[in-house]
SERO-4910 file (N, C-alpha, C, O; in steps of 0.05 Angstrom, whole numbers):
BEGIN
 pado doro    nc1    nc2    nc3   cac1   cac2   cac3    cc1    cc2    cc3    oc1    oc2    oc3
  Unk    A     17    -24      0      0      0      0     18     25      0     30     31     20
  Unk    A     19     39    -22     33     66    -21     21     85      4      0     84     16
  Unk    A     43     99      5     44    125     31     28    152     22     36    168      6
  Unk    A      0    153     39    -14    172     24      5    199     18      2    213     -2
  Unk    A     29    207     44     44    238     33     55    234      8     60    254     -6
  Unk    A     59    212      0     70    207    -36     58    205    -54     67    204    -77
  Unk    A     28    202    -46     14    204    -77     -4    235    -79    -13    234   -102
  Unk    A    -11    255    -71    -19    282    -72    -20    296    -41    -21    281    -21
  Unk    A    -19    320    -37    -30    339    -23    -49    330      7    -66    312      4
  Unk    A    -46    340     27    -64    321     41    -92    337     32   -110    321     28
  Unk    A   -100    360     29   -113    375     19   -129    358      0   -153    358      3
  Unk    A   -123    347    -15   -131    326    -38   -123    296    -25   -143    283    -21
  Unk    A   -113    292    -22   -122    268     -2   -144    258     14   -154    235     16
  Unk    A   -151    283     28   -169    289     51   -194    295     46   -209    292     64
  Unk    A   -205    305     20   -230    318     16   -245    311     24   -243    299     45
  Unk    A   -272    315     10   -300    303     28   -306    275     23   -321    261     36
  Unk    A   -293    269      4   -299    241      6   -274    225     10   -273    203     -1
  Unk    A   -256    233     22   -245    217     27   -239    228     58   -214    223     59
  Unk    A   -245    239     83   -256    247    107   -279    233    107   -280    223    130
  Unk    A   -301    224     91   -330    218     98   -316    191    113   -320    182    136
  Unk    A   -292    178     83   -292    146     81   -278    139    108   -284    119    121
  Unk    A   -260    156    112   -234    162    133   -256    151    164   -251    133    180
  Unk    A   -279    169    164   -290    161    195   -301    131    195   -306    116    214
  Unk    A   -304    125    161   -323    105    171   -316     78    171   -330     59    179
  Unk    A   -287     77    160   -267     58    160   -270     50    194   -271     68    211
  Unk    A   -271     32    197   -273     23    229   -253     18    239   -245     26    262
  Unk    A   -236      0    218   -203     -8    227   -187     20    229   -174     24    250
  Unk    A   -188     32    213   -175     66    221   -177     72    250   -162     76    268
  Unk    A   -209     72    245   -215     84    266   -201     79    296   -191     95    313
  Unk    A   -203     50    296   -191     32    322   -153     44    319   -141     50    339
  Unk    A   -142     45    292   -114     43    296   -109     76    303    -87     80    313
  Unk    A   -123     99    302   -116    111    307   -124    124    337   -112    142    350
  Unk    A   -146    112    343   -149    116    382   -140    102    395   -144    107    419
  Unk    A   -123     79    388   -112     61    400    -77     81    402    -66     85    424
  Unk    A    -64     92    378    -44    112    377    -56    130    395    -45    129    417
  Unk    A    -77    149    392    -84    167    416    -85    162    444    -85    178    462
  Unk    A    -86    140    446    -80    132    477    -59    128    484    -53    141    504
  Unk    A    -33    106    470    -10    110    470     -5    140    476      6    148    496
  Unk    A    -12    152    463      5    176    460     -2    188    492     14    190    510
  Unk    A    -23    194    494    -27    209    522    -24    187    546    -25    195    569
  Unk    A    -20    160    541      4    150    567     30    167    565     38    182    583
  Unk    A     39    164    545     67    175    547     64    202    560     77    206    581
  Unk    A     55    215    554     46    245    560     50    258    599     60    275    613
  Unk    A     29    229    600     31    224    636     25    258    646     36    273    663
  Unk    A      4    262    629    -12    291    643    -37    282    672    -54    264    675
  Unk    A    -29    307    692    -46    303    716    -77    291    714    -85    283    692
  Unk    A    -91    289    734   -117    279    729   -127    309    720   -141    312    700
  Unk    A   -119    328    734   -137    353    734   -137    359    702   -121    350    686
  Unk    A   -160    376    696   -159    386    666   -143    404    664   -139    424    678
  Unk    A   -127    391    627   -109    414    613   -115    417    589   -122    402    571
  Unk    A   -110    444    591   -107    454    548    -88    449    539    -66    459    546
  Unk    A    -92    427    518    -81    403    498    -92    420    476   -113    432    471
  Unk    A    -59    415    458    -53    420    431    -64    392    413    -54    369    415
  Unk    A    -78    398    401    -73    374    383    -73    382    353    -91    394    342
  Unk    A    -52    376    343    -34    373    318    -46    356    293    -51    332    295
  Unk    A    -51    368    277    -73    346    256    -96    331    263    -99    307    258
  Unk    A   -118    349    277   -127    335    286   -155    316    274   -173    301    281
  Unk    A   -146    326    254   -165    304    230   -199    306    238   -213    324    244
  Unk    A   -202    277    234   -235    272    243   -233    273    270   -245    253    279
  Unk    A   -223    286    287   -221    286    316   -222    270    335   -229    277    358
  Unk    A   -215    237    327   -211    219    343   -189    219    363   -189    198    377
  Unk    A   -169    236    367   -145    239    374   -156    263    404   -153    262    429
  Unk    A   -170    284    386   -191    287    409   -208    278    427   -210    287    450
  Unk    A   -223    258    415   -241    245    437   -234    236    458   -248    236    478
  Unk    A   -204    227    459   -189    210    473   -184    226    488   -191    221    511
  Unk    A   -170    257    481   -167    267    501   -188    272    524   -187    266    547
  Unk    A   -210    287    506   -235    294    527   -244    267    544   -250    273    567
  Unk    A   -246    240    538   -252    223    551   -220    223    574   -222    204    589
  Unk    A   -202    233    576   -184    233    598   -187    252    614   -169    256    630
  Unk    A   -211    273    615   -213    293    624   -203    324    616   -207    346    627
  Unk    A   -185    314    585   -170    349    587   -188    364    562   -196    353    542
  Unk    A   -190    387    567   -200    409    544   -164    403    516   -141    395    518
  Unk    A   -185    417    492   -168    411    467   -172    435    446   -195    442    439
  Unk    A   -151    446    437   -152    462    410   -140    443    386   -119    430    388
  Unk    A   -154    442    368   -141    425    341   -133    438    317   -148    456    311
  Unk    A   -117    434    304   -109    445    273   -105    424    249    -96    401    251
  Unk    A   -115    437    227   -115    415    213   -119    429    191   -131    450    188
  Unk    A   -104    411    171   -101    427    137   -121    419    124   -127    432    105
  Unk    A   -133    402    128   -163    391    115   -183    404    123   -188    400    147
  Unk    A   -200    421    108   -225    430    112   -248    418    118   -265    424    134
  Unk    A   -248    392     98   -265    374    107   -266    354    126   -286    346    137
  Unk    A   -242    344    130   -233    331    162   -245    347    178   -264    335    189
  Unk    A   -244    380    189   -247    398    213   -277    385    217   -285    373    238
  Unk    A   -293    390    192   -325    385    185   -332    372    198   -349    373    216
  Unk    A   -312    345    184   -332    312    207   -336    315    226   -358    312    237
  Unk    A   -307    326    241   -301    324    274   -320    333    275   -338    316    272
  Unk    A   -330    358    278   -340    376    289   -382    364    286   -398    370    304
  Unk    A   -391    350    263   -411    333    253   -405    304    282   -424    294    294
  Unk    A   -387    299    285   -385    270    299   -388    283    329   -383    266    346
  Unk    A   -394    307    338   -401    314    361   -372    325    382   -374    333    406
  Unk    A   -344    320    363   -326    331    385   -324    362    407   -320    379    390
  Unk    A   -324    372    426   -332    390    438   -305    408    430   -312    431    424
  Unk    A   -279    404    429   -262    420    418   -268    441    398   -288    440    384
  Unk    A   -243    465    398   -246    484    376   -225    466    360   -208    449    365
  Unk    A   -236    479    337   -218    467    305   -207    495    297   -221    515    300
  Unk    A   -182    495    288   -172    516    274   -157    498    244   -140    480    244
  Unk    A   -172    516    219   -159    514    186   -136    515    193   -134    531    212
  Unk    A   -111    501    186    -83    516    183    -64    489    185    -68    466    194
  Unk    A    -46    501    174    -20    484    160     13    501    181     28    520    179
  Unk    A      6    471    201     33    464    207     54    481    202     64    502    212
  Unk    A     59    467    185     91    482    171     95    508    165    116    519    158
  Unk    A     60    524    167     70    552    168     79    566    193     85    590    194
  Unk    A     79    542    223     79    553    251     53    559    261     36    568    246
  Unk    A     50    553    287     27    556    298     26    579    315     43    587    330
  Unk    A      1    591    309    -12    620    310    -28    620    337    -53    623    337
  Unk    A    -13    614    358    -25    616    386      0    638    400     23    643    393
  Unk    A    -20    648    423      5    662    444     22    647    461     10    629    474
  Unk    A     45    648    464     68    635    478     55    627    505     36    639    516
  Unk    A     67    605    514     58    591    532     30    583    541     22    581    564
  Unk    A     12    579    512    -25    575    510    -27    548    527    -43    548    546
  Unk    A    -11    521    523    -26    494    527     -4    482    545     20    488    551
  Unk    A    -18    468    550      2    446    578     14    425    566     26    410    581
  Unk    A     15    421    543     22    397    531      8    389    494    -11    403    485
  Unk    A     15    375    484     15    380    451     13    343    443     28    327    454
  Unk    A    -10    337    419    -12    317    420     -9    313    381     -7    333    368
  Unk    A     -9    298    373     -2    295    347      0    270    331     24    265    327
  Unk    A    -14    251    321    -19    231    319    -16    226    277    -31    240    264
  Unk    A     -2    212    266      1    212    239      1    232    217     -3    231    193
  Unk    A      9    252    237      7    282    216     42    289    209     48    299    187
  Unk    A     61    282    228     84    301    235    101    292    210    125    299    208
  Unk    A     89    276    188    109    255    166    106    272    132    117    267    111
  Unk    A     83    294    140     78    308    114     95    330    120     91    341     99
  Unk    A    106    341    129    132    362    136    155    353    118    166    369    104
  Unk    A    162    325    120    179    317    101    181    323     74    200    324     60
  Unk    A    150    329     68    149    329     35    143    360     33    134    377     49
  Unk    A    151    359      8    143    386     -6    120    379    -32    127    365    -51
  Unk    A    100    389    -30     71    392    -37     73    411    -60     64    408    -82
  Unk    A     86    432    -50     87    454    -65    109    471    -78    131    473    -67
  Unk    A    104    481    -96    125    487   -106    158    509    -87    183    511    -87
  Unk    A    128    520    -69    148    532    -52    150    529    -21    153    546     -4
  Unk    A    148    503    -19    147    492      5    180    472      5    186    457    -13
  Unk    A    196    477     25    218    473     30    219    460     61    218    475     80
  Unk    A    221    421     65    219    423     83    231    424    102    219    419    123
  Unk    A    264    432    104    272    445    128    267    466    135    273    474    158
  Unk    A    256    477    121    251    513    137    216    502    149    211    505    173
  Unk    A    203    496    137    175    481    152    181    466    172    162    465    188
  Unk    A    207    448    180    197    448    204    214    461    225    211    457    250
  Unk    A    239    481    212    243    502    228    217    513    241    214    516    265
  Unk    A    200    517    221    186    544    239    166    522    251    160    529    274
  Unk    A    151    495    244    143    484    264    148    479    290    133    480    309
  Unk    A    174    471    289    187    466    320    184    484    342    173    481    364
  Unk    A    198    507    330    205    531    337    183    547    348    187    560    369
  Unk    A    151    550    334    135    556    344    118    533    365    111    541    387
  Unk    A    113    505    357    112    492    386    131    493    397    127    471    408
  Unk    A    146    499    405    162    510    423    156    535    447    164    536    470
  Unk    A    139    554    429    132    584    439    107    576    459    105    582    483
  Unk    A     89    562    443     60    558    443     64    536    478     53    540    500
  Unk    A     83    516    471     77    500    501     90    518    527    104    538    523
  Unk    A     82    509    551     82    530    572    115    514    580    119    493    569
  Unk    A    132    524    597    153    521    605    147    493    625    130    494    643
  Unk    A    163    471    619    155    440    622    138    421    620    137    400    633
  Unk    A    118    434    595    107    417    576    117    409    559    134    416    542
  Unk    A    102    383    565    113    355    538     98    362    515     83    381    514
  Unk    A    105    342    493     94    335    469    107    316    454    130    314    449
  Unk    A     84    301    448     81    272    437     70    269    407     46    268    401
  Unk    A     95    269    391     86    265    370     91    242    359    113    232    361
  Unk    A     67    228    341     64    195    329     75    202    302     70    226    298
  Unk    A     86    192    283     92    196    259     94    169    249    102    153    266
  Unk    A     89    161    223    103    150    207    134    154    185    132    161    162
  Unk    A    152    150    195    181    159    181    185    138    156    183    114    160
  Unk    A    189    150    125    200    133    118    216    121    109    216    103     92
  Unk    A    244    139    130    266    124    127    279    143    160    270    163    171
  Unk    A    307    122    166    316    139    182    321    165    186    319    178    207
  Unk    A    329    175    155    343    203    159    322    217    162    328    237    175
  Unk    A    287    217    153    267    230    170    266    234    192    260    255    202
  Unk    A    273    211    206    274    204    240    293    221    247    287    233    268
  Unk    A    313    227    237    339    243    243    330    273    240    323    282    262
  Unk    A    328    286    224    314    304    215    304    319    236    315    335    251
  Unk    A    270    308    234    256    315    251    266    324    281    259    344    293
  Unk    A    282    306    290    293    298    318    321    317    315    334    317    336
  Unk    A    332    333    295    349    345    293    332    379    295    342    393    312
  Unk    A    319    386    286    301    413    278    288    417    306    281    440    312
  Unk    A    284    396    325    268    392    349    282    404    361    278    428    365
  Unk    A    306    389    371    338    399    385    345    430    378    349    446    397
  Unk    A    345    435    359    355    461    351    333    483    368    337    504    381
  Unk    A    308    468    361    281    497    368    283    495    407    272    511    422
  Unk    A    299    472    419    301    480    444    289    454    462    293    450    486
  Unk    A    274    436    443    266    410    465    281    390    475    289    375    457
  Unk    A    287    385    494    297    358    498    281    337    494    258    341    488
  Unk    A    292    313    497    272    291    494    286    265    472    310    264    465
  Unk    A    270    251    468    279    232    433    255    211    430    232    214    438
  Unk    A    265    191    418    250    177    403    242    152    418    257    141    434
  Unk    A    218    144    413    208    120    431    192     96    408    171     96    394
  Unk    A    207     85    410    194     56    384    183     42    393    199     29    406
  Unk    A    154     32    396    139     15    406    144     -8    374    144     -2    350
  Unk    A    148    -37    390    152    -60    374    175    -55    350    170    -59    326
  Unk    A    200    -47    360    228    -41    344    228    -74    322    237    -68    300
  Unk    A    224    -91    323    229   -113    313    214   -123    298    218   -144    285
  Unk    A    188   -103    300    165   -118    271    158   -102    253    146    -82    261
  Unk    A    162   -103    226    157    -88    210    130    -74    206    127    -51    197
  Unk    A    110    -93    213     79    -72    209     78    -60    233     78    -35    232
  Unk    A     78    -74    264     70    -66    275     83    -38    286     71    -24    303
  Unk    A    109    -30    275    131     -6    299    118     13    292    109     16    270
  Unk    A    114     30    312    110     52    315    136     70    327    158     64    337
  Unk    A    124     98    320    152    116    324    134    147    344    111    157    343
  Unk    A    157    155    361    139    167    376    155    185    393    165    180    415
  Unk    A    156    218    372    181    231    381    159    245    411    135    251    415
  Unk    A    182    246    426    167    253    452    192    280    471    216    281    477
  Unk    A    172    295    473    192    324    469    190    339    499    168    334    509
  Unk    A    201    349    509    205    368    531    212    394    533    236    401    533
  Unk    A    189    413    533    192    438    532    205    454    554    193    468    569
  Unk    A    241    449    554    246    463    587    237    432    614    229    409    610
  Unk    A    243    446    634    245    430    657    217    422    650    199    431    636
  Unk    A    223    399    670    190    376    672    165    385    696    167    399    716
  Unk    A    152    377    689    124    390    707    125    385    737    136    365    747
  Unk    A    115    400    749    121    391    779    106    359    788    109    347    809
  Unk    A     87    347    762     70    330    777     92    306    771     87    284    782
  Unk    A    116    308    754    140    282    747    144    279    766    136    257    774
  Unk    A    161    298    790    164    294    814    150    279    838    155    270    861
  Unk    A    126    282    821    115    280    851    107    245    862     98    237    884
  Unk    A    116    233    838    111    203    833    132    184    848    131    162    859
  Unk    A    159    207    841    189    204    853    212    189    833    232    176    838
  Unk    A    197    201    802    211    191    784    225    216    771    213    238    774
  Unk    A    244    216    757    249    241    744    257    233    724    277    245    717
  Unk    A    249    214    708    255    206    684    237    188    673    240    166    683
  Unk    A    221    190    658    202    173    630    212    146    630    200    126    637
  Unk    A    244    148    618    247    130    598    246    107    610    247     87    595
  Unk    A    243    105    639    243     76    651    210     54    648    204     31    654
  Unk    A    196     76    636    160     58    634    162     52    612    148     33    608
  Unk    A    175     60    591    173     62    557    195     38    542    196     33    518
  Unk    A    210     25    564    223     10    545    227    -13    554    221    -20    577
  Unk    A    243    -30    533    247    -55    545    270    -62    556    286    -58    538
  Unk    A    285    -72    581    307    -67    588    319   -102    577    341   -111    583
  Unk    A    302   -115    562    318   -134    560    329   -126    535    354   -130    535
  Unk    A    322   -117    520    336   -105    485    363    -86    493    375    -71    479
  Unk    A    366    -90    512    391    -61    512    413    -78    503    425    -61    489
  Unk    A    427   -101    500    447   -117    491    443   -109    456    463   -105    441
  Unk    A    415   -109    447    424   -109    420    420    -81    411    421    -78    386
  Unk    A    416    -60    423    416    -33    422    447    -29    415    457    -22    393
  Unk    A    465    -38    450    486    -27    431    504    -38    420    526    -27    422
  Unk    A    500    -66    403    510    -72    384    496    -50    360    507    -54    338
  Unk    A    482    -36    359    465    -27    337    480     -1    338    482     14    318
  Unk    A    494      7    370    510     32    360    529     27    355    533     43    337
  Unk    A    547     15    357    573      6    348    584      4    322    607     10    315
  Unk    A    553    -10    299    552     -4    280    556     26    264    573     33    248
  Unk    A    537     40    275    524     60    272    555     87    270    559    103    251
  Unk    A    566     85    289    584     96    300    605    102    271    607    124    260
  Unk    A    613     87    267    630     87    242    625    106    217    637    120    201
  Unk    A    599     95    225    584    111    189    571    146    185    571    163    167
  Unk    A    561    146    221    562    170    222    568    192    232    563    186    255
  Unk    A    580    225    233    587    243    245    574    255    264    585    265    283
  Unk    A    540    254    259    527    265    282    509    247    281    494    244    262
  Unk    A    508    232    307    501    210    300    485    201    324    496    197    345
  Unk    A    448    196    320    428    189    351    447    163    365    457    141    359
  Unk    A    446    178    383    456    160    410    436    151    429    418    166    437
  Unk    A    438    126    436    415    115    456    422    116    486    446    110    488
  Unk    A    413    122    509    417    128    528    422    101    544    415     82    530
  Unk    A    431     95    565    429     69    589    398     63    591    396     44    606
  Unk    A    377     71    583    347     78    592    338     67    569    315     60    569
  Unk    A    348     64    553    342     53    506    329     83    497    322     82    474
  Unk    A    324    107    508    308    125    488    335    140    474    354    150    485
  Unk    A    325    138    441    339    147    435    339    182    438    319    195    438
  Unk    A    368    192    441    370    220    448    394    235    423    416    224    426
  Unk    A    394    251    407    395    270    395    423    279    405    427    293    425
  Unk    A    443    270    388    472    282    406    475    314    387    482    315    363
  Unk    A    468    340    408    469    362    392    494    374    391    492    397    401
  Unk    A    513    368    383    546    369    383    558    372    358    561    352    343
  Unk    A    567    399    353    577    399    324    604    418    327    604    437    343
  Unk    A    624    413    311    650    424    306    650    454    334    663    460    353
  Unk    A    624    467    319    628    498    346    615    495    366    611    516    378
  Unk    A    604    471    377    580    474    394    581    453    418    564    448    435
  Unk    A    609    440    413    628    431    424    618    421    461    617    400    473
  Unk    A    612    447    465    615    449    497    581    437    508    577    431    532
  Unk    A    564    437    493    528    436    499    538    402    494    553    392    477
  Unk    A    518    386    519    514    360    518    493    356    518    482    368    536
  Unk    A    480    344    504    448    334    516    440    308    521    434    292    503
  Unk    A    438    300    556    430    279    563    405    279    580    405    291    602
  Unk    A    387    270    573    364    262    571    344    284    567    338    294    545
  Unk    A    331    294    598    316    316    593    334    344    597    323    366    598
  Unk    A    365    338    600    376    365    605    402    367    592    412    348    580
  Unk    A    413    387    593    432    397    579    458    412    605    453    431    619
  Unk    A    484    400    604    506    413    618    521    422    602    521    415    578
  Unk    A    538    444    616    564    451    603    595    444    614    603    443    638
  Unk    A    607    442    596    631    422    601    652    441    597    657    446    574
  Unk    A    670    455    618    682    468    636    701    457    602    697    436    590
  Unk    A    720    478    594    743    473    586    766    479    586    768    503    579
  Unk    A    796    466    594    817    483    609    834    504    589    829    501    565
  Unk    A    844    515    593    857    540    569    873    518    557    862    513    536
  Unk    A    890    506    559    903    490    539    876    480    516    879    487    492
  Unk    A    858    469    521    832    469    504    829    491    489    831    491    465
  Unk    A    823    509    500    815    538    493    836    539    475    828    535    453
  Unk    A    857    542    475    881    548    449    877    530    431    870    534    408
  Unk    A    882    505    443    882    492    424    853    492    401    858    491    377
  Unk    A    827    494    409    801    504    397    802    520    374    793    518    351
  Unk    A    825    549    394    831    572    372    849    568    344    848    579    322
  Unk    A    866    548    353    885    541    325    861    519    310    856    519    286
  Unk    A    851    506    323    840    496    297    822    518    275    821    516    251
  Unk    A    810    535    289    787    553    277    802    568    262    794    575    240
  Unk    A    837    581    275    847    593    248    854    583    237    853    596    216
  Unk    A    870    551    232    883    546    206    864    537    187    873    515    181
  Unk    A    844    540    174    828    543    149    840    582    150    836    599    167
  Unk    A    855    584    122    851    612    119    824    615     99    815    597     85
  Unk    A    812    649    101    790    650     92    787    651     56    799    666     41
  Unk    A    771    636     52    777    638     19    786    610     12    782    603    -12
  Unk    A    796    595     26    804    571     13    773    550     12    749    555     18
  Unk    A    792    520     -3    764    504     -4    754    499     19    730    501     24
  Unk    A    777    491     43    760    479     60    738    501     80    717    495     91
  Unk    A    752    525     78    730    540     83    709    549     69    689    560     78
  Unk    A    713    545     48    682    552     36    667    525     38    643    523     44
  Unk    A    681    508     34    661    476     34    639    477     75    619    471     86
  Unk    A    662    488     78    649    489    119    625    513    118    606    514    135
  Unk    A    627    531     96    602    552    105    584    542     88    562    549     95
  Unk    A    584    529     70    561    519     48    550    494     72    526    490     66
  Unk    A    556    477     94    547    465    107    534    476    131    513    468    141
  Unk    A    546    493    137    528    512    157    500    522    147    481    516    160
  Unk    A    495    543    117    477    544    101    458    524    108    438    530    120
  Unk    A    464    490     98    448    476     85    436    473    116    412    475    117
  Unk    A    448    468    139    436    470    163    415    479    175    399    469    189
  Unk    A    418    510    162    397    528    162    378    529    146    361    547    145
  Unk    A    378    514    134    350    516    110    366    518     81    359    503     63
  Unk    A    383    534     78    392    553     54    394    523     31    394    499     36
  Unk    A    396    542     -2    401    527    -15    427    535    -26    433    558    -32
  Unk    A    442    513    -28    476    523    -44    478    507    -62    460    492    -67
  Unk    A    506    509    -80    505    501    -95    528    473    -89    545    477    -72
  Unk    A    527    447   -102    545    429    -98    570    434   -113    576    445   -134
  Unk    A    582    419    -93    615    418    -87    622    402   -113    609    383   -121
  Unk    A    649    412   -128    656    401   -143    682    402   -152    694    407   -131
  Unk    A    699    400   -171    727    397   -169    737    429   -175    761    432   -169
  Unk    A    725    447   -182    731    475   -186    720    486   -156    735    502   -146
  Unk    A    701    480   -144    696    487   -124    728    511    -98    741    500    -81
  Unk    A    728    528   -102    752    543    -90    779    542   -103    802    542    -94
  Unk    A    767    540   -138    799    539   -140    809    568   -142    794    587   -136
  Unk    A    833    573   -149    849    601   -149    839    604   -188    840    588   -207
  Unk    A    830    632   -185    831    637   -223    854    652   -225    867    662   -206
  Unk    A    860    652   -260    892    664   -270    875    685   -267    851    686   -264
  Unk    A    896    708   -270    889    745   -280    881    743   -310    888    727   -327
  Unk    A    860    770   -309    844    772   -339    858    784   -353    875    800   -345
  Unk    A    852    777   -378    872    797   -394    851    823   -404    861    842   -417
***
């Protein structure tokens, strides 16, 4: 079965008849409140009611779930006719029109937490002619980021389809400020895995504490798989430069460490800084001057910084920094 973000638009995907068919599919129906529950275990929000983000929220089954846990919900969703059903199938939530990837249009610190169920995998694609998706989910991140209150989570379900999405995503996350990583329910079966980036906006809520846990990752995984985890980094290690690292706990975590950035660690839900002695410090400084400016290897290092940021450059090639003769 092809991947609906690969064959059109969810816009066209989604219309009215295919939203009508979407609610009435039963098996859908089940696979995706069955994900909505997952998702708000992980979440591990208080009994008391909260304002919950929910992220694509389609025919609003992702909603129901919530309201049946007790919490109030705002939803967004790029389908016009999805908002419809929900709203026809009796969900009590507000629906807001709107597309993701342009950033979400709430005031900083609106919701307690952010829910997102099979939507976060169309960011990957470009739809449109001027849709670029690193800068979409720059500004996605970046604005859930604004929107959750200071130690709110968010749990987003995706389908990836391939690692370097998984990377990606979990790289643009890191940058906009969340801690957190990746949680794979059933790593070993092809239909059944699920993927389930799970994010930390700032310190954790006072109610983590109050259980006497200060860490997730101990309900979410399996501690007998950790033997073949890290044979899986060992592999891994070789092939790549920045490269997800799995914690003692199995969630995978986001090593945000690059040539200048050296000194920021990120382990688990927090981030230290690593004291460096002046022999470091010099030594740091000679590496950063010997590229003089103008040569290849410095231009090849700022065309990677660019592509980091969104930018488009041009590829590297055997003229790439060479010296030209004088004109005549």
């Amino acid at each position: 079965m092809s991947r609906p973000e690969l064959i059109a638009p969810p816009e066209v995907i989604y219309n009215a008849d295919g939203a009508a068919k979407y609610l009435r599919n039963s098996r859908m129906t089940h696979i995706q409140t069955k994900l909505s529950m997952r998702a708000i275990e992980l979440l591990r929000m208080p009994e008391t009611s909260c304002l919950m983000l929910d992220i694509g929220c389609g025919a609003g089954l992702s909603g129901s779930a919530l309201e049946a846990k007790g919490h109030r919900f705002i939803g967004t969703d790029i389908s016009r006719p999805m908002i419809d059903v929900a709203l026809e199938s009796g969900v009590s939530g507000d629906m807001l029109h709107h597309d993701m990837g342009t950033g979400l249009p709430f005031r900083p610190g609106t919701f307690d937490g952010a829910i997102s169920i099979s939507a976060l995998q169309w960011l990957c694609n470009a739809d449109r002619r001027e849709h670029i998706p690193q800068l979409r989910m720059k500004k996605f991140f970046s604005s859930l980021y604004s929107v959750l209150r200071r130690g709110a989570r968010a749990v987003l379900q995706f389908y990836p389809a391939n690692p370097q999405q998984s990377n990606m995503l979990l790289h643009f996350a890191t940058k906009a400020g969340f801690s957190g990583g990746l949680v794979v329910d059933y790593p070993h079966s092809t239909r059944a895995k699920k993927h389930f980036l799970v994010l930390f906006a700032g310190p954790q809520h006072e109610y983590v504490t109050e259980t006497g846990r200060t860490d997730i990752a101990h309900d979410y995984v399996d501690e007998d798989s950790d033997e073949d985890m890290e044979e899986a980094e060992e592999d891994e290690e070789d092939e790549e430069d920045e490269e997800d690292e799995e914690d003692s706990d199995g969630v995978v975590v986001y090593a945000d460490e690059t040539a200048s950035q050296a000194t920021t660690i990120a382990v688990g839900s927090r981030k230290r800084k690593v004291q460096l002695s002046e022999s470091d410090k010099r030594g740091r400084k000679k590496r950063k001057t010997s590229i003089s400016k103008g040569s290849k290897e410095w231009i090849v290092r700022k065309k990677e910084q660019q592509e980091k940021k969104g930018a488009k450059t041009r590829k590297n090639t055997k003229y790439t920094g060479r010296r030209r003769g004088p004109k005549f």
